[in-house]
C-alpha positions as CSV (number, residue, x, y, z in Angstrom):
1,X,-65.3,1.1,10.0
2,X,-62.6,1.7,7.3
3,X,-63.2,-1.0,4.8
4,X,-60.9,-1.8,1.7
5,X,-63.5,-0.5,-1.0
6,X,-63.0,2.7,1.5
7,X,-59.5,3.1,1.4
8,X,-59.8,2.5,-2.5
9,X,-62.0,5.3,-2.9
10,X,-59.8,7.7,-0.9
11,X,-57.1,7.3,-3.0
12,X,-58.8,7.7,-6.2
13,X,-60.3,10.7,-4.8
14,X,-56.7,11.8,-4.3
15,X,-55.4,10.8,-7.2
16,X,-58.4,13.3,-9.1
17,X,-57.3,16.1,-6.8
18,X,-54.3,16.0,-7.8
19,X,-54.7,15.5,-11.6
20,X,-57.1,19.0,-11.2
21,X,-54.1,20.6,-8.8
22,X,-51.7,20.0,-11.5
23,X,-54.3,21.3,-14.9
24,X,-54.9,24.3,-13.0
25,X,-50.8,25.0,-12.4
26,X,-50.8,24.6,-16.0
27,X,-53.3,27.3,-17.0
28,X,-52.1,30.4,-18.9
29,X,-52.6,33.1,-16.3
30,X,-50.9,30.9,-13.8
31,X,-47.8,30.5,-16.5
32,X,-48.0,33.7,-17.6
33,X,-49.2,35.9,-14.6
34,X,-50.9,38.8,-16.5
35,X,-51.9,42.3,-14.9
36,X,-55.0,42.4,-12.7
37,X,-56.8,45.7,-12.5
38,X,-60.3,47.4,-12.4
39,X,-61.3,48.5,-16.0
40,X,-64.8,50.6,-15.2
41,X,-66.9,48.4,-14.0
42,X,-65.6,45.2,-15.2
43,X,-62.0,43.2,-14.2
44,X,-59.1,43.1,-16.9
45,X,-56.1,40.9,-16.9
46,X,-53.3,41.8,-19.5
47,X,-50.2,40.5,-20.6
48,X,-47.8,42.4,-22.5
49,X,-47.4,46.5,-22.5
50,X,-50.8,47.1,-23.7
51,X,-54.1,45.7,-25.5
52,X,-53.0,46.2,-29.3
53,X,-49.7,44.3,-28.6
54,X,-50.4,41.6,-25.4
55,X,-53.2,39.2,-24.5
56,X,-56.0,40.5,-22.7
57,X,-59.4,38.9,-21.2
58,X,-62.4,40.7,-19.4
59,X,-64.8,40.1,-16.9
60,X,-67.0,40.6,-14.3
61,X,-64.9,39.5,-11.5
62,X,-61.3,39.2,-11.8
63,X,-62.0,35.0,-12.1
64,X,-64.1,35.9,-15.2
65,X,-61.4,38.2,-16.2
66,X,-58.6,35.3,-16.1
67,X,-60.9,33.0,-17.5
68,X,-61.3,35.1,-20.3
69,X,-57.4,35.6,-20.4
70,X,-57.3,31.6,-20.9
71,X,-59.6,31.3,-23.7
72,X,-57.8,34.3,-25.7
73,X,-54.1,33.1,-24.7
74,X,-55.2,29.6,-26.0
75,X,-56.5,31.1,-29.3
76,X,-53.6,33.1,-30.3
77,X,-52.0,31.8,-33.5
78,X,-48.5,32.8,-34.6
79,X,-48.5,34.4,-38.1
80,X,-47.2,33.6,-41.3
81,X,-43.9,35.1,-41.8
82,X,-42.0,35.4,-45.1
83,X,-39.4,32.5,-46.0
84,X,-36.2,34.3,-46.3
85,X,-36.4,37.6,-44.3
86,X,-38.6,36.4,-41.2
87,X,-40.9,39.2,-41.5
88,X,-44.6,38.7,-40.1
89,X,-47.3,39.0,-42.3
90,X,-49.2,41.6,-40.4
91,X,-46.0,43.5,-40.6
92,X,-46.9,46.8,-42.8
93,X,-49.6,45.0,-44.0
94,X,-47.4,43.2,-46.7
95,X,-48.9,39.5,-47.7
96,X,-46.6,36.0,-49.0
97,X,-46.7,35.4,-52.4
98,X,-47.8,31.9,-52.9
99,X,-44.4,30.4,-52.5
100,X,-43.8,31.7,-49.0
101,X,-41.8,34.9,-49.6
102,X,-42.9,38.8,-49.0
103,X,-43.2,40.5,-52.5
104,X,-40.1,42.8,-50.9
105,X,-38.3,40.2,-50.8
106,X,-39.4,38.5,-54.0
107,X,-38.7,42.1,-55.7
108,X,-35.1,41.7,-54.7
């Protein structure tokens, strides 16, 4: 017998489904679709032309592997660049002075 507390929880069950459907299209390696390949005996996804440049996660299983992608695409954090000529900080390991600007550019 279909009753209406029933029908009520069907729909909220739905509703939940749905909600999960939609985080997990929003997950980096769905967004960004890294490689998927055997590394040894473990699972690698990358994303970009190689590990020193992209994003890359490991596992043992390639669901480990893009699990891992996730956590390290989500920790990523854009560097510092200088003020007036855009450079990154990390860019032949020059630093910012305190008032934003690469000391090759201060030197100017």
């Amino acid at each position: 017998m279909t009753t209406e507390q029933s029908v009520l929880n069907a729909a909220w069950n739905a509703a939940v489904e749905a909600q999960n459907t939609a985080t997990a299209w929003r997950a980096p390696h769905v967004l960004m679709r890294p490689s998927l390949m055997p590394d040894g005996d473990k699972w690698s996804a990358l994303y970009g032309d190689n590990i020193m440049q992209g994003v890359v996660g490991y596992g043992d299983t390639p669901e480990e592997a893009m699990a891992d992608f996730d956590k390290n695409w989500l920790s990523q954090t854009i560097p510092a660049r200088c003020g007036d000529c855009g450079r990154a900080v990390d860019d032949d390991g020059m630093a910012l002075d305190p008032t934003g600007y690469c000391f090759t550019c201060k030197a100017d």
